[in-house]
N, CA, C and O atoms as a GROMACS GRO file, in nm:
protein
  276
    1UNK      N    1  14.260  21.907 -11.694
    1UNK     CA    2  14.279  22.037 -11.633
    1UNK      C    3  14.147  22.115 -11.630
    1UNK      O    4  14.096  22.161 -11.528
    2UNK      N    5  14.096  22.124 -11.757
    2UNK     CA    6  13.960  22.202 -11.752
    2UNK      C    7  13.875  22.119 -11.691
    2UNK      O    8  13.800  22.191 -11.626
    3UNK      N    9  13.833  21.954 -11.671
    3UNK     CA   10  13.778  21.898 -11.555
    3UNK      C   11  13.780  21.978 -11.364
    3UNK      O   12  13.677  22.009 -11.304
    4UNK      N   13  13.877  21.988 -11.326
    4UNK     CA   14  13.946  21.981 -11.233
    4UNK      C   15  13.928  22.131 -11.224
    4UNK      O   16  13.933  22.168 -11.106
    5UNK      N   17  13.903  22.263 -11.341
    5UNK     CA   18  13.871  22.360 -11.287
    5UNK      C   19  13.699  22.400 -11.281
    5UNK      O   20  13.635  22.477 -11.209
    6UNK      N   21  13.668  22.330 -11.368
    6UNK     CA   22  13.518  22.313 -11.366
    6UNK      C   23  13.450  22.257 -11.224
    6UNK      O   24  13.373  22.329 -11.160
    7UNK      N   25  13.479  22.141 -11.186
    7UNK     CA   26  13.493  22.108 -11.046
    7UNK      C   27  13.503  22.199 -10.907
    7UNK      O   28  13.428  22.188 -10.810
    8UNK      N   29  13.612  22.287 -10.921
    8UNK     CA   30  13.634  22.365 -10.830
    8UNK      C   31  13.551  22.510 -10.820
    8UNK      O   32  13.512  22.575 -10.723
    9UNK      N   33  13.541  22.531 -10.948
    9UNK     CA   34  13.420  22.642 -10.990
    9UNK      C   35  13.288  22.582 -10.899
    9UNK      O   36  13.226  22.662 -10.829
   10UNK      N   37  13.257  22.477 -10.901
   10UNK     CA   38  13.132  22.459 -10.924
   10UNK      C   39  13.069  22.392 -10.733
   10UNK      O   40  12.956  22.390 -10.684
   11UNK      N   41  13.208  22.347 -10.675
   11UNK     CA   42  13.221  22.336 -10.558
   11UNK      C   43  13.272  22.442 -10.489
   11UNK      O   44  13.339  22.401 -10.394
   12UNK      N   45  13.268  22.558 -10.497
   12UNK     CA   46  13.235  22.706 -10.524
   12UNK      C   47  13.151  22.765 -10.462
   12UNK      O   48  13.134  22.821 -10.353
   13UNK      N   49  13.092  22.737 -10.566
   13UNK     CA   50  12.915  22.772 -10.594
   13UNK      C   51  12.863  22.753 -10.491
   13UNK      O   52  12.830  22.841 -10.412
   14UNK      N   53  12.844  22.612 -10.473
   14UNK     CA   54  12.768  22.515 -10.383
   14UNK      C   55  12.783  22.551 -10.233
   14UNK      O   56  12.694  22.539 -10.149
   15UNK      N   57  12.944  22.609 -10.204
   15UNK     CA   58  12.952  22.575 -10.063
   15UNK      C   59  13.010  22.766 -10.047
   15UNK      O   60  13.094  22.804  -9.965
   16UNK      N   61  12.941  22.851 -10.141
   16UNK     CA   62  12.902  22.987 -10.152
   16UNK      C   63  12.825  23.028 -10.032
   16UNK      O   64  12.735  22.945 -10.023
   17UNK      N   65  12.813  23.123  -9.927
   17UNK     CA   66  12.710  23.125  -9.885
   17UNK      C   67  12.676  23.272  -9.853
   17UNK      O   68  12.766  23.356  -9.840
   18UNK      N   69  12.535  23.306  -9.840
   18UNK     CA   70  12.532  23.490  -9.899
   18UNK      C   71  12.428  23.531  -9.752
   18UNK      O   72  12.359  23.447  -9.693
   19UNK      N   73  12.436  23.653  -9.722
   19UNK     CA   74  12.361  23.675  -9.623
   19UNK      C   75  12.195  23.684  -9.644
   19UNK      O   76  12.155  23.705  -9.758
   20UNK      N   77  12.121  23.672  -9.562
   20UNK     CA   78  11.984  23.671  -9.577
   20UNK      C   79  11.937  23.820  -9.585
   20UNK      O   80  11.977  23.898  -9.498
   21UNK      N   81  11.842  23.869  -9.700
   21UNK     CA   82  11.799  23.998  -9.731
   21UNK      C   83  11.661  23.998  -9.659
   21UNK      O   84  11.576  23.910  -9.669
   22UNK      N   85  11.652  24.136  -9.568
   22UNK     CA   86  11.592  24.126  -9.539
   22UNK      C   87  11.402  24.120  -9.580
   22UNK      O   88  11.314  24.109  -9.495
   23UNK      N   89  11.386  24.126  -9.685
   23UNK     CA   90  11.230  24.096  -9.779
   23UNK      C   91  11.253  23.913  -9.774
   23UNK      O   92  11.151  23.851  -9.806
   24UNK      N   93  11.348  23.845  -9.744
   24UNK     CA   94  11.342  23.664  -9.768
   24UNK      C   95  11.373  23.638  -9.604
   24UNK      O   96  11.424  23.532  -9.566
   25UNK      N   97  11.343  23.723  -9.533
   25UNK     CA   98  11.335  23.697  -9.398
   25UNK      C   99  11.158  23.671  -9.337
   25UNK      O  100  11.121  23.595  -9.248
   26UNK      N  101  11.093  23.744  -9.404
   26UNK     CA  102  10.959  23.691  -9.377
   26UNK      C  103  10.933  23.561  -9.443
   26UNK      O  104  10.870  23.481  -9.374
   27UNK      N  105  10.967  23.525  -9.557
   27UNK     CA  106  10.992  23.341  -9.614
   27UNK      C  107  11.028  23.249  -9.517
   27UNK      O  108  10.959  23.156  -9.474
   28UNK      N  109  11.134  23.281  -9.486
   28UNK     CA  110  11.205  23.179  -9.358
   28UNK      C  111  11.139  23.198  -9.216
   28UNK      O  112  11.178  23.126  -9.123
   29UNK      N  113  11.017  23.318  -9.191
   29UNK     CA  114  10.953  23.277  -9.079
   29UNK      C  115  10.869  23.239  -9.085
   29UNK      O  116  10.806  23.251  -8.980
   30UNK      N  117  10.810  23.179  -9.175
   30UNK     CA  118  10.688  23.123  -9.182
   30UNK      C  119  10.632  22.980  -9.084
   30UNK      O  120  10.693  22.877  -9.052
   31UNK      N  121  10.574  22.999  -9.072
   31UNK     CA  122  10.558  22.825  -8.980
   31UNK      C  123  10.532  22.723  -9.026
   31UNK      O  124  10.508  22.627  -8.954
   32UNK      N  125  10.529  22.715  -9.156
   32UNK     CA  126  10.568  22.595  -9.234
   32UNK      C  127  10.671  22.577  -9.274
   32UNK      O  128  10.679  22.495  -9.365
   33UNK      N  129  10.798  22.645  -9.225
   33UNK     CA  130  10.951  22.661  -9.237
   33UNK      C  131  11.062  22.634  -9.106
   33UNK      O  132  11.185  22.627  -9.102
   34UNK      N  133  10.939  22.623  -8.990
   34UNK     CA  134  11.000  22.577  -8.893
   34UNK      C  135  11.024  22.436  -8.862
   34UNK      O  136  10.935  22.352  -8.876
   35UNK      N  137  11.145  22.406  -8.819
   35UNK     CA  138  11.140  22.273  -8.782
   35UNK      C  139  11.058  22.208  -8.718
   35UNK      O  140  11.010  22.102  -8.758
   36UNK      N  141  11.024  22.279  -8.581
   36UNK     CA  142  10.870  22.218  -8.543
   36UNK      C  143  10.786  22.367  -8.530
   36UNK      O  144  10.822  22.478  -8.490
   37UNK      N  145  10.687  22.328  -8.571
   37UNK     CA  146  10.568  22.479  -8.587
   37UNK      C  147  10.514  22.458  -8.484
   37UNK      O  148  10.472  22.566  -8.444
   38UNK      N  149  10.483  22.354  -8.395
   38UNK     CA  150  10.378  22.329  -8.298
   38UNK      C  151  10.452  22.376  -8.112
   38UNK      O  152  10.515  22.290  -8.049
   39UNK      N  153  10.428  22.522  -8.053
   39UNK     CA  154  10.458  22.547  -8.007
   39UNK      C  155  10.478  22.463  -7.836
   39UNK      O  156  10.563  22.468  -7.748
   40UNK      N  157  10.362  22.397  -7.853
   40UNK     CA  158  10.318  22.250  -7.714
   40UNK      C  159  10.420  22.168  -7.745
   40UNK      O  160  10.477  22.141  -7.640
   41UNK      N  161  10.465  22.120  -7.825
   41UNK     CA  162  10.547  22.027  -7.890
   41UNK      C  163  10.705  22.045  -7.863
   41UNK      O  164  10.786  21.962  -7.820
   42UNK      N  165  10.726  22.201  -7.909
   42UNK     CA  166  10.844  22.223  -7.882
   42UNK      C  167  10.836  22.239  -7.737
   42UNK      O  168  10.869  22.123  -7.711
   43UNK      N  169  10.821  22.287  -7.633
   43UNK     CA  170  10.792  22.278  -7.509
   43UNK      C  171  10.812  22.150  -7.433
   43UNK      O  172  10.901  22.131  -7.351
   44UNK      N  173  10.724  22.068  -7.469
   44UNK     CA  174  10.779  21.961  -7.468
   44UNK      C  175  10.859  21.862  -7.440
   44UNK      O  176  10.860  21.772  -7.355
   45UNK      N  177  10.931  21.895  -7.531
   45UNK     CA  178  11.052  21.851  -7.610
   45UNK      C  179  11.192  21.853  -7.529
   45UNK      O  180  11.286  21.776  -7.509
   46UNK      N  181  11.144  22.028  -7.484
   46UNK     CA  182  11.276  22.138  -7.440
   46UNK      C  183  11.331  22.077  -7.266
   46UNK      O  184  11.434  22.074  -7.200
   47UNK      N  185  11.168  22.031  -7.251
   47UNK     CA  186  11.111  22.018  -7.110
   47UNK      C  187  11.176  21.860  -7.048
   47UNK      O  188  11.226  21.818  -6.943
   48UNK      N  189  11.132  21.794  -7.212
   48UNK     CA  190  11.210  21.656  -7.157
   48UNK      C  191  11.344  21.659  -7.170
   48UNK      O  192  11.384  21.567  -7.099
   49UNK      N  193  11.429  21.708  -7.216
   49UNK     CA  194  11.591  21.768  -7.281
   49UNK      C  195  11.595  21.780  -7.202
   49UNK      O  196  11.606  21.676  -7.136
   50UNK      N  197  11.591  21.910  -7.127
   50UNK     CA  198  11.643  21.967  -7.019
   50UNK      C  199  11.659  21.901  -6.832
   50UNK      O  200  11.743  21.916  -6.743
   51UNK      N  201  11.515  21.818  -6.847
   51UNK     CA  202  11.500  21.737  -6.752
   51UNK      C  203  11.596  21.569  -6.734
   51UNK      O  204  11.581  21.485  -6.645
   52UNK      N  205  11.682  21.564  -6.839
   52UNK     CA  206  11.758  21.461  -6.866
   52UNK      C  207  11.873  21.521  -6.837
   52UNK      O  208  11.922  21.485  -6.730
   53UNK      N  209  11.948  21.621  -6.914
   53UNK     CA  210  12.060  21.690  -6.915
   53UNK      C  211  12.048  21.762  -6.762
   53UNK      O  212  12.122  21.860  -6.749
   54UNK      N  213  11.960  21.723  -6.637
   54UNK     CA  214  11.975  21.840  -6.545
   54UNK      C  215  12.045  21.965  -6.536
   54UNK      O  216  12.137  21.992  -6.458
   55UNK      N  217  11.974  22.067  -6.657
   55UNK     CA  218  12.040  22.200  -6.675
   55UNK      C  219  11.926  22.237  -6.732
   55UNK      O  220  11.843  22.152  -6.763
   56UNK      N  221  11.895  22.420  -6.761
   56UNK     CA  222  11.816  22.489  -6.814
   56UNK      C  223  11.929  22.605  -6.868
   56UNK      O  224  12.022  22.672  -6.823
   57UNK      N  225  11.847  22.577  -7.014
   57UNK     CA  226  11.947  22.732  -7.127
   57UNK      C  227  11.857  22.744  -7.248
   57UNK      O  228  11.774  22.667  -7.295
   58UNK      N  229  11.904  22.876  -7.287
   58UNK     CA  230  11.838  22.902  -7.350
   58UNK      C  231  11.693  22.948  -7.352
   58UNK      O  232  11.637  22.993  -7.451
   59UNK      N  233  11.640  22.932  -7.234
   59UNK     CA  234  11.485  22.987  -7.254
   59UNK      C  235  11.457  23.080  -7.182
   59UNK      O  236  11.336  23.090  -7.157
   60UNK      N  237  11.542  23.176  -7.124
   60UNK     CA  238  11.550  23.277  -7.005
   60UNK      C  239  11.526  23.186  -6.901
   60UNK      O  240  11.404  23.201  -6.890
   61UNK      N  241  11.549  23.122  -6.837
   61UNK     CA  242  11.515  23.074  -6.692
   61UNK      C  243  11.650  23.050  -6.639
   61UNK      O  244  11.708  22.949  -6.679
   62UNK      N  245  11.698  23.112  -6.571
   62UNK     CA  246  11.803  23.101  -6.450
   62UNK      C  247  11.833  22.941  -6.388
   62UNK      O  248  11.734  22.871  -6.368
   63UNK      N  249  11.957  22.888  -6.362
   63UNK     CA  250  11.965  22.801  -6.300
   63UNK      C  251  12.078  22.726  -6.307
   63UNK      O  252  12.138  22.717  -6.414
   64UNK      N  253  12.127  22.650  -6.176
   64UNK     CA  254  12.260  22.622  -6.186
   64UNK      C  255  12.316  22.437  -6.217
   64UNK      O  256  12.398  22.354  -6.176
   65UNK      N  257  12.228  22.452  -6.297
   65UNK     CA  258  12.239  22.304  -6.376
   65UNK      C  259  12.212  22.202  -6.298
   65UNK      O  260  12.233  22.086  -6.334
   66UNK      N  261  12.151  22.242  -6.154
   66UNK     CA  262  12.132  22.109  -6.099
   66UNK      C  263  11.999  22.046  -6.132
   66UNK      O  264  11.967  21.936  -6.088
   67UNK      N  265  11.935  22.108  -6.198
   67UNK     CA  266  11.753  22.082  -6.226
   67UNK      C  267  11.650  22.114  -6.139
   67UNK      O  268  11.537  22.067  -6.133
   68UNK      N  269  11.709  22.205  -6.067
   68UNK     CA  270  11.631  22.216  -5.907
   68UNK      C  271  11.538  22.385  -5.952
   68UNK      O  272  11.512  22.489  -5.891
   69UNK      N  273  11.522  22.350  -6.041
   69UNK     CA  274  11.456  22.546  -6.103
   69UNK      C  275  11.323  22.560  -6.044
   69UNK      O  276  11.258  22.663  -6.062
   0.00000   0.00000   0.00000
């Protein structure tokens, strides 16, 4: 029993989740915190995505998914 509440305490914890303050918001922008830091890269990336999926989102650019932007 005390297994089984220890457990649940503790898987709890773990899957707890708290809002971001804003003083640990400059931490998380750092560019060694980004998934990719390299702005050419992500571009890229977005450029070959988007050119496969014939659609554009997300980057302000208008368009009606045919790839014709």
């Amino acid at each position: 029993m005390a297994t089984s509440l220890t457990a649940c305490s503790t898987a709890g914890d773990i899957l707890s989740f708290s809002d971001v303050r804003p003083w640990e918001r400059g931490t998380l922008a750092r560019d060694d915190m980004q998934l990719v830091n390299d702005a050419l890269e992500q571009s890229v990336d977005d450029h070959i995505y988007f050119s496969k999926e014939a659609s554009t989102g997300g980057s302000s650019v208008q368009g009606g998914g045919c790839g014709c932007n």
